[in-house]
C-alpha positions in Angstrom: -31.3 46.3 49.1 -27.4 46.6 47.6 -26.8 43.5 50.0 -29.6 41.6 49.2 -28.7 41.8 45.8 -25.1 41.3 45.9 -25.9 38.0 47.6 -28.3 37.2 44.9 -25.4 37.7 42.3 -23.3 35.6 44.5 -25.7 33.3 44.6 -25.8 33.3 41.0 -22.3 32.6 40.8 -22.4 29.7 42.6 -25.1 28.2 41.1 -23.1 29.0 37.6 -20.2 27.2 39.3 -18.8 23.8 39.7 -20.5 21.5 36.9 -18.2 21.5 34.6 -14.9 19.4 35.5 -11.9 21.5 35.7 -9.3 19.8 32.8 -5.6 21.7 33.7 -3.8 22.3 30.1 -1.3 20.1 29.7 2.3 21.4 30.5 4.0 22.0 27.2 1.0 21.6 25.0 0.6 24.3 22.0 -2.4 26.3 23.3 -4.7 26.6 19.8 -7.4 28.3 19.8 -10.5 26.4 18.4 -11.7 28.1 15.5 -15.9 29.7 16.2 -17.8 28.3 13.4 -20.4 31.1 12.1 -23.8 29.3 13.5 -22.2 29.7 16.8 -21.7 33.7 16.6 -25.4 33.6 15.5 -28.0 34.8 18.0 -31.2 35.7 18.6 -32.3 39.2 19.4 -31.8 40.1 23.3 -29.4 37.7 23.6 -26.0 38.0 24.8 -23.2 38.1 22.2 -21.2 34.7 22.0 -17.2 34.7 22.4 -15.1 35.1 19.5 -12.3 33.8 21.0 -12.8 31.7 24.5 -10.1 31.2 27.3 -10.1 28.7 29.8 -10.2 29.3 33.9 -11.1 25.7 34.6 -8.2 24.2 36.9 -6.9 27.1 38.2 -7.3 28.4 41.6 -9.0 31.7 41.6 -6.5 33.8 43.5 -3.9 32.8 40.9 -5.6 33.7 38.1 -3.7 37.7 38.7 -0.1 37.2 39.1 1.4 39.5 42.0 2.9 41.9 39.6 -0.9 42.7 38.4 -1.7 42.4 42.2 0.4 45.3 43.1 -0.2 47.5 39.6 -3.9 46.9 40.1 -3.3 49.0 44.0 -4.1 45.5 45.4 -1.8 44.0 48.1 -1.1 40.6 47.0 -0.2 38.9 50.2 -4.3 39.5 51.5 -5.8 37.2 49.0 -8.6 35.8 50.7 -10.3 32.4 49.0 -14.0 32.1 49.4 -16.2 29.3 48.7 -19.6 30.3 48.3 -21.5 26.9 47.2 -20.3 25.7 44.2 -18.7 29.5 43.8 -15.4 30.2 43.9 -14.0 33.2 44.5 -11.2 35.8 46.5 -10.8 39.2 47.2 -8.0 41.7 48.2 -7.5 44.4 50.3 -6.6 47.4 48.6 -3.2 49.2 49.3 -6.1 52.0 50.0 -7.4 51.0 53.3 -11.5 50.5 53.3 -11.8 49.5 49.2 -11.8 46.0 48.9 -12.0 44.1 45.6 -13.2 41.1 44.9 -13.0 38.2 41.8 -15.3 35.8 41.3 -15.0 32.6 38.5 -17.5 30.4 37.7 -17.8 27.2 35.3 -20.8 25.7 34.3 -22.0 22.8 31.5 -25.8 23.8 31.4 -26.5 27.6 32.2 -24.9 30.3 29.9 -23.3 32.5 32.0 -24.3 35.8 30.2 -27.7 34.4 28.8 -28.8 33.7 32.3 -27.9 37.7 32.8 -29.4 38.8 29.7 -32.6 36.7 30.6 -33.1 38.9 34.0 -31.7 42.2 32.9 -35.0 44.0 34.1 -34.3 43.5 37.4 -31.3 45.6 37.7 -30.9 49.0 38.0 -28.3 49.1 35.9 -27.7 46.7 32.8 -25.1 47.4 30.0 -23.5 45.5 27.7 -19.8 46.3 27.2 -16.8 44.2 25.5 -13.7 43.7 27.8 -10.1 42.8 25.8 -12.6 41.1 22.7 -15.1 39.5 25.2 -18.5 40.1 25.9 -19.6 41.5 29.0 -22.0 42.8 30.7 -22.7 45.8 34.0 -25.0 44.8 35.7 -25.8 46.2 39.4 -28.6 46.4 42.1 -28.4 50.2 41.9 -26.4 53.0 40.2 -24.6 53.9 43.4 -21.2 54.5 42.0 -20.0 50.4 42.1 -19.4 48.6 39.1 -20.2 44.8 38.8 -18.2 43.1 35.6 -19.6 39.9 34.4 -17.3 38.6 31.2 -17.8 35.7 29.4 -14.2 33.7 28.6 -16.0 30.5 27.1 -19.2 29.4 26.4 -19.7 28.2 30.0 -17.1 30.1 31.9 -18.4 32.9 33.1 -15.7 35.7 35.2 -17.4 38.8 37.8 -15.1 41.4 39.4 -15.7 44.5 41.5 -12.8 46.5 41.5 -15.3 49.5 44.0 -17.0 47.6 46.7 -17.3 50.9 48.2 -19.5 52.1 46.1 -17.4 55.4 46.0 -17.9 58.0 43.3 -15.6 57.6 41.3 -15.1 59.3 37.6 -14.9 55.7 36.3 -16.5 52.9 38.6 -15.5 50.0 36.5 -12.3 51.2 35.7 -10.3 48.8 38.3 -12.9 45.8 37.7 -12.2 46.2 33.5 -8.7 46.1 34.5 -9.0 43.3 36.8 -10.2 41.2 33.8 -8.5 42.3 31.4 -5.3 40.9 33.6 -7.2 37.6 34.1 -7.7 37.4 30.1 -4.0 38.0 29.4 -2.3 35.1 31.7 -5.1 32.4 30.7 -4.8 29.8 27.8 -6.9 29.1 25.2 -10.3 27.3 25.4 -9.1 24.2 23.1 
């Protein structure tokens, strides 16, 4: 059952992924971040929670988005990163400097599906569902069962929606999202603004 539904979350990925044409800032631009008018932080009940303050992934390769430095801090051995496609999906993983606990990143982009809505929207059919905030974004748990791993899903725009599983394992561990919040909390710090 954990498989089956950690290949529907990849799946879910990949159909977020892809739609949306990556733009690369332009080299030596002032990043600005667009201001959020007030009718876009507005939102019905149930729904998920908009982002304050967006970031853009588009254009950059998902095993860049960490820098080797956060790699290495993060008990992640840098030189493994391993790029995936998974249909419109992209994603990479790491091997940990412990052997047997991988950890995995996934970023997808997407002009018609929500990332977080789309979550929000199926949130009884996890065993575990609960919205968090990461570094000022909203976020969400949500996992197949309450076996000890920890599935992040962060929203950094509108349509750019970032997943990481810092316990693949599933190991019991005092805090199971501990290395996936700081996984994207690295992410959020090296990316630009959305402008």
């Amino acid at each position: 059952m954990r498989r089956a539904r950690s290949a529907a979350l990849m799946a879910l990925l990949a159909a977020l992924a892809g739609c949306a044409a990556p733009e690369p800032a332009a080299q030596g631009a002032p990043a600005v971040a667009a201001p959020v008018p007030a009718s876009a932080t507005a939102q019905p009940a149930g729904a998920a929670p908009r982002v304050a303050h967006p970031r853009d992934a588009r254009g950059i390769a998902v095993c860049d988005l960490l820098t080797p430095a956060q790699l290495t801090a993060l008990g992640l051995r840098p030189e493994t990163a391993e790029p995936k496609v998974l249909g419109t999906g992209r994603l990479c993983g790491w091997r940990s400097t412990t052997v047997g606990e991988p950890a995995g990143l996934t970023i997808a982009t997407e002009i018609d599906v929500r990332g977080l809505d789309y979550l929000y929207g199926i949130r009884d059919t996890f065993a575990v569902f609960e919205p968090l905030e990461v570094a000022g974004h909203p976020a969400v748990r949500a996992d197949g069962n309450a076996d000890g791993r920890c599935s992040l899903y962060v929203a950094i725009a509108e349509y750019q929606l970032l997943s990481a599983d810092g316990n693949l394992a599933g190991r019991p561990l005092p805090d199971p999202c501990a290395r996936s919040r700081r996984m994207i909390e690295a992410v959020l710090s090296n990316l630009p603004p959305l402008r």
